[in-house]
N, C-alpha and C positions, 0 to 999 in steps of 0.2 A: 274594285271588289265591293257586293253589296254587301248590306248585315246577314243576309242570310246564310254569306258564302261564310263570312267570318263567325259568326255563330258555330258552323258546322265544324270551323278548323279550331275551334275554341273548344269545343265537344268533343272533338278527336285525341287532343293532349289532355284533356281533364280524364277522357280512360285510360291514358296511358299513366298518367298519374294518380289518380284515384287505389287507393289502398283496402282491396276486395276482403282482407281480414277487420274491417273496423266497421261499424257507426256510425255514419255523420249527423250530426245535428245542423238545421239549417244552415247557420250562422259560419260552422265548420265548411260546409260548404261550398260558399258564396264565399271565404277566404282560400279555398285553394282555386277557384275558379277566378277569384280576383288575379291570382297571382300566373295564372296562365293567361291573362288575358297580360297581363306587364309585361310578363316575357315578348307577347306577340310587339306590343307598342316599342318595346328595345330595338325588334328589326325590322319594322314596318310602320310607317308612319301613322296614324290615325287621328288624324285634327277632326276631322270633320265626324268622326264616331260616336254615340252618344255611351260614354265606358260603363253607366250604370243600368244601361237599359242594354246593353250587352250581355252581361252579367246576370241582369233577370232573365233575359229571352231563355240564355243556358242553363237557369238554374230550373227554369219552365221546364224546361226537356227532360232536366234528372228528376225532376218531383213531381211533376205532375203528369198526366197519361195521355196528351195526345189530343187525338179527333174523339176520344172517348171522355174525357174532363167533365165535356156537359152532363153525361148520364153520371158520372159519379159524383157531381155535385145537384144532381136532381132528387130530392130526397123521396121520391116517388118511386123511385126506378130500385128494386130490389135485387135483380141480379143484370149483368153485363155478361153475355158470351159472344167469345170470338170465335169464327171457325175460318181460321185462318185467312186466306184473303176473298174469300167464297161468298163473305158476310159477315155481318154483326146484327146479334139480337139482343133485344131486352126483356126483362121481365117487368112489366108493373103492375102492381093490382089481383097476381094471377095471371096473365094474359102476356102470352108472348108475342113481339113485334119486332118484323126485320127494320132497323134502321138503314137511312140512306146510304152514311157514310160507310166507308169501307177504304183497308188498308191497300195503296198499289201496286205492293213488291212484299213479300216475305222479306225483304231484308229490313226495309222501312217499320214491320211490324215487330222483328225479333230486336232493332234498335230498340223500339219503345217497350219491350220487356225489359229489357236490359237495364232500361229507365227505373222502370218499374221496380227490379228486384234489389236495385242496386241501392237502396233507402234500406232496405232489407238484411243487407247484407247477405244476399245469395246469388247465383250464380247457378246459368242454365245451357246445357251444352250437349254435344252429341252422343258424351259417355255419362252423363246425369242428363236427362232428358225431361223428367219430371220432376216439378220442385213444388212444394207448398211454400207458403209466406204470409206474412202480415203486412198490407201497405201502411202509410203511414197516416191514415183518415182511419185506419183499425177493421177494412176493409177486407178480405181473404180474398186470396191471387192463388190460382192452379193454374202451371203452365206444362205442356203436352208438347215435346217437338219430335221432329221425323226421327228413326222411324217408328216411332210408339204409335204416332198419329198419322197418320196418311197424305192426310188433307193440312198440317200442323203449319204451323205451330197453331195450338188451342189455348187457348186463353178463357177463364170461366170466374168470374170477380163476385163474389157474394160479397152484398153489403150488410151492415148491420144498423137499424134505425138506434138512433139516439135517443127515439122518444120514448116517455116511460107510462107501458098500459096500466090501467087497474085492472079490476076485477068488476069497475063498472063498466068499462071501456068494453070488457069481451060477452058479460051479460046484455049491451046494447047491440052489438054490434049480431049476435047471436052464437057465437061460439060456443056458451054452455048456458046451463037456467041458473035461476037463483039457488035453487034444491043443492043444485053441483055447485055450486061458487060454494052454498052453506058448510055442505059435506066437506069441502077439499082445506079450506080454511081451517076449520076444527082437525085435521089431518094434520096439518103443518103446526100450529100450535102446542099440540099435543105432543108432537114430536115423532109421528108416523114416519117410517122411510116411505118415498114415492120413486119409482121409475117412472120418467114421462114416453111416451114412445109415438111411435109416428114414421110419416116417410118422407124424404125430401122436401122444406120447404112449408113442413105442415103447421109450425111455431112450434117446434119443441122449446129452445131456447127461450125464446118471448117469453112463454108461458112460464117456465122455472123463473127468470129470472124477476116476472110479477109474484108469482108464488112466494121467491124470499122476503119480500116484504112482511110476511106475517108469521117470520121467525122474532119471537119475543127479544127484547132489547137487549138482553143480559147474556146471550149467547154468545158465544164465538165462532164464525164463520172462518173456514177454511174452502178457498173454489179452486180448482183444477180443471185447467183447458187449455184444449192446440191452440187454439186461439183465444185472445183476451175478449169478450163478448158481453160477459154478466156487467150490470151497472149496481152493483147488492149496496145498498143507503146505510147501511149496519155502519156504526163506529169500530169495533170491533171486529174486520174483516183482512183476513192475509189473502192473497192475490197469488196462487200460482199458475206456471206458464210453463206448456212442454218445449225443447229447442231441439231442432234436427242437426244433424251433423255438419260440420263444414267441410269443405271441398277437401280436406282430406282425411276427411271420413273418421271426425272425432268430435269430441264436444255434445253428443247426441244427452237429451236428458227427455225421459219418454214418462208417460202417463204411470205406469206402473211404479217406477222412484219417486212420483212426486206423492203418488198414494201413502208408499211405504215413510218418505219423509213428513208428511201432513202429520200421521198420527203422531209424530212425536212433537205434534208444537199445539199439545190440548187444546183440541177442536170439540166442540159441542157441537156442529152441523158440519159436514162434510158435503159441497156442492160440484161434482163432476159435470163439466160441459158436456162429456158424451163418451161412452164406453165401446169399443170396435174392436177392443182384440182382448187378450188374456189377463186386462187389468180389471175385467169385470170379476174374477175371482177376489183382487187384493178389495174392490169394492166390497162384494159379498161379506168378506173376514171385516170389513170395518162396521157392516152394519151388525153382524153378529158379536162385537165386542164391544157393546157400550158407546155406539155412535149412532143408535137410532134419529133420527130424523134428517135423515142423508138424504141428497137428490141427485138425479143424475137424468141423461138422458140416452137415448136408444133407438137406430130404425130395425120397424116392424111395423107386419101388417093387420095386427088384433092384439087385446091383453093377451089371448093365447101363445099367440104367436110371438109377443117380448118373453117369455120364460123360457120357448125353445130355445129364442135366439143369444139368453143372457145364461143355459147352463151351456150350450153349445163352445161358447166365448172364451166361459170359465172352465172348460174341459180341455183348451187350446195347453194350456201353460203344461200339463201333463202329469202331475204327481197326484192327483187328486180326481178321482173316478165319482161317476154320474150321481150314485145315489148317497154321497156326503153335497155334492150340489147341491142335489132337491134340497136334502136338508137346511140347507145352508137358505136358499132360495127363501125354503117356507118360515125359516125363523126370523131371516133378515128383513125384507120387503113385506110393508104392508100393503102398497094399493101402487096397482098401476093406473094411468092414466092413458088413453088412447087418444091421438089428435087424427081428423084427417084435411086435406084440402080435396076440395069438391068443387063444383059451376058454383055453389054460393058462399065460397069462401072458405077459414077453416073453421071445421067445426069437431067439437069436444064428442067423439062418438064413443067410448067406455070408459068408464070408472070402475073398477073389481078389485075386491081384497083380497090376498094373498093368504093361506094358512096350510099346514100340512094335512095330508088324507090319508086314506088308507093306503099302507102294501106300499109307505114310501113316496106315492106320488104325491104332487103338487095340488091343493083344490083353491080350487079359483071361483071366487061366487062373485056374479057381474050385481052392481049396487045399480048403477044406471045403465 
């Protein structure tokens, strides 16, 4: 029996052992995968095995991803999509490219989700089909199986860079002018709310999370997000985190609780990763109550077009009609910020401030 047969069978009792309600930490690991590999040495000889390179090869498989490793440890490479076993693309730079490699079985691929998720603590299947997650590089994993997906399983891995931009960095690079870095700077300082908005991929996040740097020292930073993402240098910064449900369908804790519990742990910046459904209202109520210089983010395709889409949002939740919105809109947010990605990269195309107009509606005057 080679090491690869035994790996596999080493793999096979470590899911049957593996405990889908918990956590493992490396170490945790690498001791219950110790302990299935004993059991095997009980009824099956292994002199000539090497036990601790056994025990890696297996712990490779649950943590780490595969014939895809390379690209997520490429720190170039920003997004990984699978489309099942059709191909694999990357993103780098903007620029999508089919990779060589490619999965040979749907089975082989839904194994190394399985891998995947299971650092996660989740679990993806034909009655849960879709699952979000965090891998454990802090990576975001969407996974798509039949029949949601046709062609599935899909697999779609956003990475997030570790490195941390200024504000010289995207003046160099061309994202916005000095004019705009001046204005947006004096914005955040001040204590203006900003929505940042944009469309897939445009740097919303990046940009918020260079933006926190020029909330003054003496604040208190509260962030909320699906995923952990901001790197905020603040000493004074609490960390929330939304969690989906577990496999039976409890434990859920969503963007809106985390809203509603921020404000009771006197926050002076309130920082949302991103607003998609009717917590854009409990946002709205935070910046109309004494939480001015709040940030968050938002897709859309114009300043204009983030106010449709942020009363629209906040019209979801249902007790509260359009025209307390606007209001709300016009008292709370001062400036949106517009990102796009284009052939030269992303670039900062609106800056406009927020204020009330006449007969109720919204007026939006574009600054750049």
């Amino acid at each position: 029996m080679d090491g690869k047969q035994l790996a596999e069978i080493v793999d096979r009792r470590l899911r049957q052992r593996m405990d889908m309600t918990r956590e493992y930490s490396d170490s945790d690991l690498r001791a219950v995968i110790g302990s299935c590999v004993d059991e095997m040495e009980a009824r099956v000889p292994m002199k000539d095995i090497d036990r601790e390179g056994l025990i890696t090869e297996v712990f490779n498989v649950r943590r780490r991803t595969g014939i895809i490793q390379p690209y997520i440890e490429d720190d170039s490479v920003n997004e990984i999509m699978i489309n099942g076993t059709d191909g694999i693309f990357i993103e780098r730079d903007g620029t999508l490219t089919e990779c060589a490699e490619r999965y040979s079985s749907k089975e082989e691929l839904f194994h190394s989700i399985q891998s995947m998720l299971s650092w996660a603590n989740r679990t993806v299947n034909e009655s849960n089909p879709i699952v979000d997650a965090r891998l454990s590089g802090g990576a975001r994993i969407n996974v798509v199986l039949n029949p949601a997906a046709i062609n599935g399983p899909i697999v779609t891995i956003r990475k997030f860079t570790h490195r941390r931009f200024t504000m010289d960095d995207f003046i160099k690079n061309g994202t916005l002018t000095e004019d705009m870095a001046e204005y947006i700077i004096r914005t955040v300082e001040r204590g203006g709310s900003i929505i940042i908005s944009g469309g897939t991929s445009s740097g919303k996040t990046t940009f918020m999370n260079m933006l926190a740097d020029y909330i003054p020292k003496d604040k208190r930073i509260i962030t909320i997000e699906d995923s952990a993402e901001l790197m905020i240098r603040h000493r004074n910064t609490v960390r929330l985190e939304t969690r989906n449900s577990n496999t039976e369908g409890r434990g859920e804790i969503n963007m809106r609780a985390l809203i509603k519990t921020a404000l009771r742990m006197r926050p002076d910046r309130l920082i949302i990763g991103e607003v998609r459904d009717e917590s854009a209202l409990d946002l709205l109520t935070a910046m109309c109550t004494g939480h001015s210089g709040s940030m968050s983010t938002i897709h859309a395709n114009s300043a204009a077009d983030t106010l449709v889409r942020l009363e629209t949002m906040a019209l979801w939740e249902g007790h509260v009609g359009s025209e307390a919105i606007k209001r709300m809109i016009a008292s709370g947010v001062d400036v949106i910020v517009f990102l796009e990605r284009n052939d030269r990269g992303r670039v900062l195309k609106e800056i406009a401030e927020v204020g009330g107009g006449d007969n109720g509606e919204i007026r939006l005057e574009r600054i750049f």
